[in-house]
DRENVO-14157 format. One record per atom (N, C-alpha, C, O): residue number from 1; chain; atom name; x, y, z. Coordinates in Angstrom, 3 decimals. Example, Ala and Ser with C-alpha at 12.3 -4.5 7.8 and 13.67 -1.06 7.14 Angstrom:
+------+------+------+----------+----------+----------+
| sefi | tiza | mido |        u |        v |        w |
+------+------+------+----------+----------+----------+
|    1 |    A |    N |   13.190 |   -5.690 |    7.800 |
|    1 |    A |   CA |   12.300 |   -4.500 |    7.800 |
|    1 |    A |    C |   13.200 |   -3.300 |    7.800 |
|    1 |    A |    O |   14.236 |   -3.319 |    8.465 |
|    2 |    A |    N |   12.850 |   -2.250 |    7.080 |
|    2 |    A |   CA |   13.670 |   -1.060 |    7.140 |
|    2 |    A |    C |   12.900 |    0.030 |    7.870 |
|    2 |    A |    O |   13.409 |    1.138 |    8.039 |
+------+------+------+----------+----------+----------+
This chain:
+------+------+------+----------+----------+----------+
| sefi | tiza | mido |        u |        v |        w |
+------+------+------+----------+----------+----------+
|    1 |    A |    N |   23.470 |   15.587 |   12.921 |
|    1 |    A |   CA |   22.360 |   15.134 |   12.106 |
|    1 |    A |    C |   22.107 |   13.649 |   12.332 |
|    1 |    A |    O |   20.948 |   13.241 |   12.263 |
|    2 |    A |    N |   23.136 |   12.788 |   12.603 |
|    2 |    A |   CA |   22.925 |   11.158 |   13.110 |
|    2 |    A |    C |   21.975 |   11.336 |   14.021 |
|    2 |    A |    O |   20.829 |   11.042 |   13.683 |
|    3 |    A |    N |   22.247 |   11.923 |   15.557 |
|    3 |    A |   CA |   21.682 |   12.115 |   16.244 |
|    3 |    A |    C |   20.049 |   12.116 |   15.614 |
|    3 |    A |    O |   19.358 |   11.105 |   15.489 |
|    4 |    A |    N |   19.669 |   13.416 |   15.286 |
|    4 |    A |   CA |   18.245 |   13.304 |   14.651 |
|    4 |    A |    C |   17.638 |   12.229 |   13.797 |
|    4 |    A |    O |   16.499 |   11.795 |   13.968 |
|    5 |    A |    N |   18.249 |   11.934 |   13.114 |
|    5 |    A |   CA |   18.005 |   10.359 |   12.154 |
|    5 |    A |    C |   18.049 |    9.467 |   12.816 |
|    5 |    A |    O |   17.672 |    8.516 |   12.131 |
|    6 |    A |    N |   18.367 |    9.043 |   14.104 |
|    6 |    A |   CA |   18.084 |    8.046 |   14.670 |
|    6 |    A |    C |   17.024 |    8.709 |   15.599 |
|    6 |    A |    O |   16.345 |    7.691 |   15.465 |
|    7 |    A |    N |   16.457 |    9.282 |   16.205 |
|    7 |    A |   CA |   15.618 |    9.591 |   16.463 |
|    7 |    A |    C |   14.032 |   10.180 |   15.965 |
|    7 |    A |    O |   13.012 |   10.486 |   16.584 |
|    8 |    A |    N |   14.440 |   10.158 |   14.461 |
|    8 |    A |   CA |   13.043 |    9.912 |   13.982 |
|    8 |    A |    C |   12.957 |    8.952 |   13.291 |
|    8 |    A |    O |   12.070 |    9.068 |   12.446 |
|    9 |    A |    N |   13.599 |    7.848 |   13.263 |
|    9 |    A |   CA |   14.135 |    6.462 |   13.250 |
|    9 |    A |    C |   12.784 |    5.546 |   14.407 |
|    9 |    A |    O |   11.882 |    4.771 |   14.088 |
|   10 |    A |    N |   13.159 |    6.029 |   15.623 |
|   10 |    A |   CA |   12.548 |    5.368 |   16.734 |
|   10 |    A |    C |   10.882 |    6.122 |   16.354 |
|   10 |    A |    O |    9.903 |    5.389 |   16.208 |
|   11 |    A |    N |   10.799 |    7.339 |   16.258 |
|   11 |    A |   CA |    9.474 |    7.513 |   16.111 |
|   11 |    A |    C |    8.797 |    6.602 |   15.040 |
|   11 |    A |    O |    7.859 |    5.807 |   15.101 |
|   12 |    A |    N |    9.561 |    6.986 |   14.109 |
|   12 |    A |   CA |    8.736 |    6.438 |   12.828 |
|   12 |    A |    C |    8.955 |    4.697 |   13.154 |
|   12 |    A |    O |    8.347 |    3.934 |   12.403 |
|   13 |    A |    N |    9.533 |    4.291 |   13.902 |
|   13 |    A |   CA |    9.418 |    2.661 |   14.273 |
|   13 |    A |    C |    8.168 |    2.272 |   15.233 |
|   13 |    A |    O |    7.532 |    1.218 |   15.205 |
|   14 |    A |    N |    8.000 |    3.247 |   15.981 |
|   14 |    A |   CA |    7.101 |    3.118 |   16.858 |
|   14 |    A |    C |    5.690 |    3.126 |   16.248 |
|   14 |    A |    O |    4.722 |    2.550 |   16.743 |
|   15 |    A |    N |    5.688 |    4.101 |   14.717 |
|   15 |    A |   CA |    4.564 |    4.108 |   14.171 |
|   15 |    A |    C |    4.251 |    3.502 |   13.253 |
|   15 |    A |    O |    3.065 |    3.270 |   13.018 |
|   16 |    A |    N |    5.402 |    3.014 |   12.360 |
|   16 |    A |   CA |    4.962 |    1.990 |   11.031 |
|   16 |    A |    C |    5.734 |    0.559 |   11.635 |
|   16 |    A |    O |    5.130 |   -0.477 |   11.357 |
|   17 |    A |    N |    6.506 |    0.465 |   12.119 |
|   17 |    A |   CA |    8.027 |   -0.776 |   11.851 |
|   17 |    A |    C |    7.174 |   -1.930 |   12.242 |
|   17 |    A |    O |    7.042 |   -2.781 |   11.363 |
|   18 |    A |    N |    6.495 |   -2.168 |   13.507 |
|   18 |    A |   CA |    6.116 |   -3.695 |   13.985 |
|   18 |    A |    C |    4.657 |   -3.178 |   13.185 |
|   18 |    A |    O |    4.372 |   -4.376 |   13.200 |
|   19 |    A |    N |    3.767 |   -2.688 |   12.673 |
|   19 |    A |   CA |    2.696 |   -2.521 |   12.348 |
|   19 |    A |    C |    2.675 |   -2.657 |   10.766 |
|   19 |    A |    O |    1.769 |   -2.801 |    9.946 |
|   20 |    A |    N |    3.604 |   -2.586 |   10.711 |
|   20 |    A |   CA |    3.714 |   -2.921 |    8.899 |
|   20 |    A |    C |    4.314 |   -3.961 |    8.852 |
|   20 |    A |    O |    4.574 |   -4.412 |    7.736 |
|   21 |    A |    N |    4.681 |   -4.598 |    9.897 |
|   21 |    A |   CA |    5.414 |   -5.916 |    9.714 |
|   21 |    A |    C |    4.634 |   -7.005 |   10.180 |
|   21 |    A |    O |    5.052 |   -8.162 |   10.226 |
|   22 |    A |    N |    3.347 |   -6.587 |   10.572 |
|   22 |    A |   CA |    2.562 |   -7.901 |   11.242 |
|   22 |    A |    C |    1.350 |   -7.386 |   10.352 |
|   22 |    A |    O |    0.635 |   -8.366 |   10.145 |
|   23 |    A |    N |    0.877 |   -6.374 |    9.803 |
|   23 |    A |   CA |   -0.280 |   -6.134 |    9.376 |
|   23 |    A |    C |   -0.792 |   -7.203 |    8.465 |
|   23 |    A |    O |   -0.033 |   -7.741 |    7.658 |
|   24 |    A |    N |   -1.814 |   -7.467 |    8.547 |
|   24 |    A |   CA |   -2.829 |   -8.503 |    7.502 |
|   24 |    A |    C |   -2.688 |   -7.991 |    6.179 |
|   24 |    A |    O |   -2.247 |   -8.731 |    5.300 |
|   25 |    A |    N |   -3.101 |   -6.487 |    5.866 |
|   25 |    A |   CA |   -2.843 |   -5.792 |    4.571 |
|   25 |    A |    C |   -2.270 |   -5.020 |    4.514 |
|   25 |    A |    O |   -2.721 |   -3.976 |    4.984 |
|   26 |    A |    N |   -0.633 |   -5.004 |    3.784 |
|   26 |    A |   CA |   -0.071 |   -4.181 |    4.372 |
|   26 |    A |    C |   -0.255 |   -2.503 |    3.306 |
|   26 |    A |    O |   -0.821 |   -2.245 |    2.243 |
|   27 |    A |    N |    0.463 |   -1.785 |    4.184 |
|   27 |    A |   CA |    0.423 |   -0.330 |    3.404 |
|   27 |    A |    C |    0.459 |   -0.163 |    1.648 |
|   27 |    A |    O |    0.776 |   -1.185 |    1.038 |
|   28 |    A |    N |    0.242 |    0.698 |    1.082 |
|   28 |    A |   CA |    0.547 |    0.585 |   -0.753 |
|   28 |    A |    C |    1.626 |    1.228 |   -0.471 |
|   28 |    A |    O |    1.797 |    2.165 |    0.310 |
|   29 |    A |    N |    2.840 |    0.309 |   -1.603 |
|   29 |    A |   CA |    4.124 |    1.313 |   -1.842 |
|   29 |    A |    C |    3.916 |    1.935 |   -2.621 |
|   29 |    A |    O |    3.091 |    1.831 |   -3.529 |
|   30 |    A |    N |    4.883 |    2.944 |   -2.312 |
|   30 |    A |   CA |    4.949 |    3.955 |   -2.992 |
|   30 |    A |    C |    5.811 |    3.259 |   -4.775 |
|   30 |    A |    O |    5.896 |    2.070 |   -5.086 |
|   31 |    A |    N |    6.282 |    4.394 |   -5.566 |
|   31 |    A |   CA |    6.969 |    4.269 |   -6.904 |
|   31 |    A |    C |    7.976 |    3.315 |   -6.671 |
|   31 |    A |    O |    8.158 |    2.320 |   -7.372 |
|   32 |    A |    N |    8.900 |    3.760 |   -5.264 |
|   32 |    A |   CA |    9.580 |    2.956 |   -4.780 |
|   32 |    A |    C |    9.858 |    1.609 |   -4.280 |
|   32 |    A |    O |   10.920 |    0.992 |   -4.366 |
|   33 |    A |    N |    8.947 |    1.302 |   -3.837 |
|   33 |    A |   CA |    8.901 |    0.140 |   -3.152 |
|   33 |    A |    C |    8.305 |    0.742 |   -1.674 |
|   33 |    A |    O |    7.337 |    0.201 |   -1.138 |
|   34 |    A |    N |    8.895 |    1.763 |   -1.155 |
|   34 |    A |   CA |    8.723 |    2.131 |    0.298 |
|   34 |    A |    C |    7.307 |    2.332 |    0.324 |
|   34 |    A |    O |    6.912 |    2.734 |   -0.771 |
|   35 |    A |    N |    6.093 |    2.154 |    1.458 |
|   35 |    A |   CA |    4.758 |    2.581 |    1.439 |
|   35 |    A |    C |    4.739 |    4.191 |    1.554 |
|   35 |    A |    O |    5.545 |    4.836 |    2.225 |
|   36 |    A |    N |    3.670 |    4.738 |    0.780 |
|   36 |    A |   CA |    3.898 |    5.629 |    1.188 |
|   36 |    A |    C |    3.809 |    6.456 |    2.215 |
|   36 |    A |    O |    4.369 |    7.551 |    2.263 |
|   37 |    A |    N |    3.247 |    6.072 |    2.907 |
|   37 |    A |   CA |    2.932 |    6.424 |    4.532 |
|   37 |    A |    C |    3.926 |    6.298 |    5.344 |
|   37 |    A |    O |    3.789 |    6.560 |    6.539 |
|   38 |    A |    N |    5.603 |    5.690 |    4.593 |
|   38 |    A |   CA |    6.578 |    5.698 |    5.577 |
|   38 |    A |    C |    7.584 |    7.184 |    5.005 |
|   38 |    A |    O |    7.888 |    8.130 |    5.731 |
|   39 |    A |    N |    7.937 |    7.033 |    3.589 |
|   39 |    A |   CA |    8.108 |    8.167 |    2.527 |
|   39 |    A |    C |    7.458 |    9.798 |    3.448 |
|   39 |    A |    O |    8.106 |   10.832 |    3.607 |
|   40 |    A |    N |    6.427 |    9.598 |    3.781 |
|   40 |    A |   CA |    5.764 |   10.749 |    4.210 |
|   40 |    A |    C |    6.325 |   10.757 |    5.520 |
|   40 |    A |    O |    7.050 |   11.727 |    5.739 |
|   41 |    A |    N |    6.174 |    9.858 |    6.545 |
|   41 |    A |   CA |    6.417 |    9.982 |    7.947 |
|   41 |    A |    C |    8.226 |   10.659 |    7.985 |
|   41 |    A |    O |    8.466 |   11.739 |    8.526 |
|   42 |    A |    N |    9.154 |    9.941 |    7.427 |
|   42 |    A |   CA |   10.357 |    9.909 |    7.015 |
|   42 |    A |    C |   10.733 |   11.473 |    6.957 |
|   42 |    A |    O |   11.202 |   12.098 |    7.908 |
|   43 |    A |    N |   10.411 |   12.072 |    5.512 |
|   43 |    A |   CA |   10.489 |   13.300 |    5.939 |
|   43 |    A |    C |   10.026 |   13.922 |    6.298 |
|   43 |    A |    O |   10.858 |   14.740 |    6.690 |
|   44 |    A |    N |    8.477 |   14.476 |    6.680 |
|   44 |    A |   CA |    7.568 |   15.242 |    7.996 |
|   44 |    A |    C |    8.038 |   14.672 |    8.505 |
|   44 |    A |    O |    8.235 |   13.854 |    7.606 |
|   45 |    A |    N |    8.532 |   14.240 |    9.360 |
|   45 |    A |   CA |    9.446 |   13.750 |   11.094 |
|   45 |    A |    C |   10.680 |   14.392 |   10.985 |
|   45 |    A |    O |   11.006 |   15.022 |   11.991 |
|   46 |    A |    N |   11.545 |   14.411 |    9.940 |
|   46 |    A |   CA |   12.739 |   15.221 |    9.738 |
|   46 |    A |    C |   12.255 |   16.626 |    9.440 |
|   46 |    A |    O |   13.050 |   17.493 |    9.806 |
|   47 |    A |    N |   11.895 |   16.767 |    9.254 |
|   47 |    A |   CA |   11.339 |   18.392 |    8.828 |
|   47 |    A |    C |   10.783 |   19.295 |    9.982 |
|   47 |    A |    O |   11.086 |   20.399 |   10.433 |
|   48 |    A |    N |    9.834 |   18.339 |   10.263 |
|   48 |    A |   CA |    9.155 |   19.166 |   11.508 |
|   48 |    A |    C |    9.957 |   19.093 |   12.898 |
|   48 |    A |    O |   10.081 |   19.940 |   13.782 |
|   49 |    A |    N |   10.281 |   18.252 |   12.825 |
|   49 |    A |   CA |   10.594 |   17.712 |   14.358 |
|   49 |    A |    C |   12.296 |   18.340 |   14.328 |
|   49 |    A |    O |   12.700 |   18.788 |   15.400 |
|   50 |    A |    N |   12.837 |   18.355 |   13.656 |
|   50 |    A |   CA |   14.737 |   19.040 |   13.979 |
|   50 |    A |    C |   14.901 |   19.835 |   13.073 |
|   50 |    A |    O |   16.090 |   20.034 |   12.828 |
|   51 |    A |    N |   13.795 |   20.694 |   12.115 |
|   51 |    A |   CA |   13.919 |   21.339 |   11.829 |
|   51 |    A |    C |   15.183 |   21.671 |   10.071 |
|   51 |    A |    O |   15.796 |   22.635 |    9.613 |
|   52 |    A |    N |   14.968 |   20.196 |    9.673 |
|   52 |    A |   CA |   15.847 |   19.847 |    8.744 |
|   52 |    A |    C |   15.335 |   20.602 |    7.556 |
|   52 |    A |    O |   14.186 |   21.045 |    7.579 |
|   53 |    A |    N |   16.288 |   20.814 |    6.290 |
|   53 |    A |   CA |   15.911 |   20.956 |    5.081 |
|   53 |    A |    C |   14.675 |   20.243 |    4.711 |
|   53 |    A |    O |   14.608 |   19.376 |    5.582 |
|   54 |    A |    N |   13.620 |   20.088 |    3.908 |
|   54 |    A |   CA |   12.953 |   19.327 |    3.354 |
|   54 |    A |    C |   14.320 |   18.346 |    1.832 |
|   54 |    A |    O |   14.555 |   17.189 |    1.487 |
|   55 |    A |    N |   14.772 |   19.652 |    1.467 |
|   55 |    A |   CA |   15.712 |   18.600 |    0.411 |
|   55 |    A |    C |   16.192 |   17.604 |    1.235 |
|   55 |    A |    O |   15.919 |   16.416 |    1.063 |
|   56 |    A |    N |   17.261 |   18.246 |    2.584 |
|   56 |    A |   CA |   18.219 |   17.234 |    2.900 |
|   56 |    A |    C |   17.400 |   15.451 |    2.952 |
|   56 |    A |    O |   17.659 |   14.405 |    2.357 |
|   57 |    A |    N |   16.067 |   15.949 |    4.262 |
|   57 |    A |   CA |   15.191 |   15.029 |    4.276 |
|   57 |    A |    C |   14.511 |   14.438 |    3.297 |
|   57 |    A |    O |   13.664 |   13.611 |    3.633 |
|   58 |    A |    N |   14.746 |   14.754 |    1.689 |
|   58 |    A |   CA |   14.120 |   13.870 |    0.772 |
|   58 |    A |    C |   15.285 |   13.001 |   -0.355 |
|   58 |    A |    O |   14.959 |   12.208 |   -1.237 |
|   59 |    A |    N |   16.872 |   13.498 |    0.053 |
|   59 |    A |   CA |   17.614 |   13.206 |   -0.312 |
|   59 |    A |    C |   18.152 |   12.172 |    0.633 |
|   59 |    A |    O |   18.774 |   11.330 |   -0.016 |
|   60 |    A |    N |   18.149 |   11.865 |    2.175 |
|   60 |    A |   CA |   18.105 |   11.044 |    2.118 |
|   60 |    A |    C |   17.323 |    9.318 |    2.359 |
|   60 |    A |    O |   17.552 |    8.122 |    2.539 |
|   61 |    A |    N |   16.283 |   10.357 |    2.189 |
|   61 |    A |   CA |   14.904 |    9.503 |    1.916 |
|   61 |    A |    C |   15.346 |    8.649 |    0.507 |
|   61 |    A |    O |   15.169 |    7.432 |    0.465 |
|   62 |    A |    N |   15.950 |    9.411 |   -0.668 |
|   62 |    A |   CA |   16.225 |    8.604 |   -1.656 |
|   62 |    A |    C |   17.275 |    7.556 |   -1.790 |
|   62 |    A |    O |   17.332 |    6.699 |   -2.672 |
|   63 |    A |    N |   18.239 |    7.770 |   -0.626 |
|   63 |    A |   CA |   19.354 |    7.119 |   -0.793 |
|   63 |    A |    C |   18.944 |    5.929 |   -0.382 |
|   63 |    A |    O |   18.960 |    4.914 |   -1.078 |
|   64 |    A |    N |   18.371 |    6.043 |    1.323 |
|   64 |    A |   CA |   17.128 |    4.525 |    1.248 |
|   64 |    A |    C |   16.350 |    4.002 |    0.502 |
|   64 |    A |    O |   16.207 |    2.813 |    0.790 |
|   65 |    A |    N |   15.711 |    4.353 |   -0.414 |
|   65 |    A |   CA |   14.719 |    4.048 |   -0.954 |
|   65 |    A |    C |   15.979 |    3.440 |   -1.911 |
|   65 |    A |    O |   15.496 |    2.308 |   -1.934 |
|   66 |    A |    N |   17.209 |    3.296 |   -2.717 |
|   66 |    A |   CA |   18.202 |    3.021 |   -3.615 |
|   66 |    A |    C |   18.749 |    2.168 |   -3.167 |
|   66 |    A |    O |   19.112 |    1.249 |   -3.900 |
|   67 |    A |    N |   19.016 |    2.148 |   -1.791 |
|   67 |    A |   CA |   20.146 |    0.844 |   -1.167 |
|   67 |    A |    C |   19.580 |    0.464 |   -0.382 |
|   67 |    A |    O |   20.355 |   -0.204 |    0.303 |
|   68 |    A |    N |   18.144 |    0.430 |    0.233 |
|   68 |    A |   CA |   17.826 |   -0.621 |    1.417 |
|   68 |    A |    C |   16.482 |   -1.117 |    1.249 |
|   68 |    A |    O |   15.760 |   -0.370 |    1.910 |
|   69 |    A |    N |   15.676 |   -2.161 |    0.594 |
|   69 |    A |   CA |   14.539 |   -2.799 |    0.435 |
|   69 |    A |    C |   14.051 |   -2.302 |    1.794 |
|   69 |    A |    O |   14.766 |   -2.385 |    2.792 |
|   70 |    A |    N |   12.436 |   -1.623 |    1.822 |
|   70 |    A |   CA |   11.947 |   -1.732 |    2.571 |
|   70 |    A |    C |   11.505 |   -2.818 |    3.653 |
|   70 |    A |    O |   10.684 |   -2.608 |    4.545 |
|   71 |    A |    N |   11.992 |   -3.673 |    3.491 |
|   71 |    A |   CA |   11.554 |   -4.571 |    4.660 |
|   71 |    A |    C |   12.592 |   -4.607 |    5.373 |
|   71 |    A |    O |   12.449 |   -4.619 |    6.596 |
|   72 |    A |    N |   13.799 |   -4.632 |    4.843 |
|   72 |    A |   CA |   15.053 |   -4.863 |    5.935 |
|   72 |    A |    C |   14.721 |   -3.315 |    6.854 |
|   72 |    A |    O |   14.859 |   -3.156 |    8.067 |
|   73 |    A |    N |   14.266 |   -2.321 |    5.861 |
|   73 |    A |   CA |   14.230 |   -0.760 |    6.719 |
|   73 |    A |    C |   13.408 |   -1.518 |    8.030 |
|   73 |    A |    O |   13.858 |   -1.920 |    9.103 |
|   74 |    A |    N |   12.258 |   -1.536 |    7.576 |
|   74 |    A |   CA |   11.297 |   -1.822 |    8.742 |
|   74 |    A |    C |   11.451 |   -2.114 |    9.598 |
|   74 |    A |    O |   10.798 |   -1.736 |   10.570 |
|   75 |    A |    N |   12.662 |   -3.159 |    9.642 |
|   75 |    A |   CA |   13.107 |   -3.928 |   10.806 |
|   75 |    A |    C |   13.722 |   -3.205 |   11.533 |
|   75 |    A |    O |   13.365 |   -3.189 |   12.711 |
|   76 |    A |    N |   14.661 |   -2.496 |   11.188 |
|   76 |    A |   CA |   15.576 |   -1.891 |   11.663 |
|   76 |    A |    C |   16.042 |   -0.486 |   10.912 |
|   76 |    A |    O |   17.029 |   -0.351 |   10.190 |
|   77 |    A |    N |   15.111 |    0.479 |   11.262 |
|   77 |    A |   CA |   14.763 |    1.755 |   10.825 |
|   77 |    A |    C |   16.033 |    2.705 |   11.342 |
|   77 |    A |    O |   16.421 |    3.532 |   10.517 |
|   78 |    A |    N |   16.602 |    2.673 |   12.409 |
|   78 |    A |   CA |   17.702 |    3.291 |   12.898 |
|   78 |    A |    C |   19.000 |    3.088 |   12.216 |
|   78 |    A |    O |   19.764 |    3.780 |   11.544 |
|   79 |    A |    N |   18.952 |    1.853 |   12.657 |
|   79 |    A |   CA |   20.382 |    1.906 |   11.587 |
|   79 |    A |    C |   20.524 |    1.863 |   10.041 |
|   79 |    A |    O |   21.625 |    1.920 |    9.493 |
|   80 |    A |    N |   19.167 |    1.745 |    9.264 |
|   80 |    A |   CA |   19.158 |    2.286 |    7.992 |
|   80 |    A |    C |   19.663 |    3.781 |    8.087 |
|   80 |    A |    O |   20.770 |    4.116 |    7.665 |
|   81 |    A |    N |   18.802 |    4.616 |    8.650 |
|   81 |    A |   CA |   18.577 |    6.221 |    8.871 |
|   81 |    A |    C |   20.044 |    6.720 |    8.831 |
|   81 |    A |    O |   20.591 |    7.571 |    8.130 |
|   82 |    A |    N |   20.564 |    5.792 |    9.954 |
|   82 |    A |   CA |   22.410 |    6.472 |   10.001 |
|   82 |    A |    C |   22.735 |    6.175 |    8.815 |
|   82 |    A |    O |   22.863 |    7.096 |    8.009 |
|   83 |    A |    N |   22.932 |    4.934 |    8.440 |
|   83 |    A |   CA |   24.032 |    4.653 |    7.352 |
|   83 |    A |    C |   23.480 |    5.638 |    5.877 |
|   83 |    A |    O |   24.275 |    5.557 |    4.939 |
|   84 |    A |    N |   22.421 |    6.386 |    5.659 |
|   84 |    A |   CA |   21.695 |    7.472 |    4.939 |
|   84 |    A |    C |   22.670 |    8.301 |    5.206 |
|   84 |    A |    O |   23.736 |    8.364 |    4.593 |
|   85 |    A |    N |   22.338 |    8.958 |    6.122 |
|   85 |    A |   CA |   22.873 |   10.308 |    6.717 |
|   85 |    A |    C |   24.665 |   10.349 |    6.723 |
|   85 |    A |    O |   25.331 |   11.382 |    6.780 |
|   86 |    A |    N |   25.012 |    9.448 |    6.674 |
|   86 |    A |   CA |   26.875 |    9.060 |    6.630 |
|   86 |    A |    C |   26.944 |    8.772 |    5.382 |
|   86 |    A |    O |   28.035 |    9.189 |    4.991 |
|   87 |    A |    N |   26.307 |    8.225 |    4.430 |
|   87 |    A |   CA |   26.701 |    7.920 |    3.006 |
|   87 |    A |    C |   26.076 |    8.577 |    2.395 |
|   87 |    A |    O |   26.835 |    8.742 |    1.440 |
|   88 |    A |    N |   24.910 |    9.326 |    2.094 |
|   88 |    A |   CA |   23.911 |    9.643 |    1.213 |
|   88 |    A |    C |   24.948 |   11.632 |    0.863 |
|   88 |    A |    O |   25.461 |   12.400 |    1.677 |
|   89 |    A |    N |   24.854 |   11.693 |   -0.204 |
|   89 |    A |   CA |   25.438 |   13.032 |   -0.155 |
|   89 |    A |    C |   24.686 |   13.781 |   -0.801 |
|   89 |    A |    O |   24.477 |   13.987 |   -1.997 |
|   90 |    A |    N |   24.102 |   14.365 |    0.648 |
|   90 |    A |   CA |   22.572 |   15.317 |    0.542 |
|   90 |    A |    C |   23.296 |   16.920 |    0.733 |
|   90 |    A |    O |   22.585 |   17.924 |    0.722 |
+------+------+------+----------+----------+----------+
């Protein structure tokens, strides 16, 4: 499952990470703090793409959203994703 979390890690970096980090206006967060357009990408990318639980993928969508301010995610979306998937007990 690391494996996959870092790999929709890189997708979802490729699609929000430098674009939400340079944008003029950036995305609306979500309840969380996270935008929601990353919340969404996060799990549709886990879901669709490796075929994950939707829980597993929204559990540990929450564990990020609890221990890592979205901006540090942004930066570095991969190694948030692991340290989820190794600590989060989905």
């Amino acid at each position: 499952m690391r494996k996959l979390l870092a790999i929709t890690a890189v997708a979802l970096a490729g699609s929000l990470g430098l674009a939400a980090c340079h944008s003029a206006s950036p995305a609306s967060p979500g309840v969380s703090g996270y935008p929601a357009s990353a919340q969404n990408a996060i799990v549709s990318d886990c879901e669709q793409s490796y075929g994950a639980p939707a829980s597993y993928c929204q559990c540990n969508l929450s564990w990020l959203e609890a221990n890592v301010p979205y901006s540090l995610f942004a930066q570095t979306p991969a190694t948030f994703e692991q340290q989820a998937d190794a600590y989060a007990s989905c």
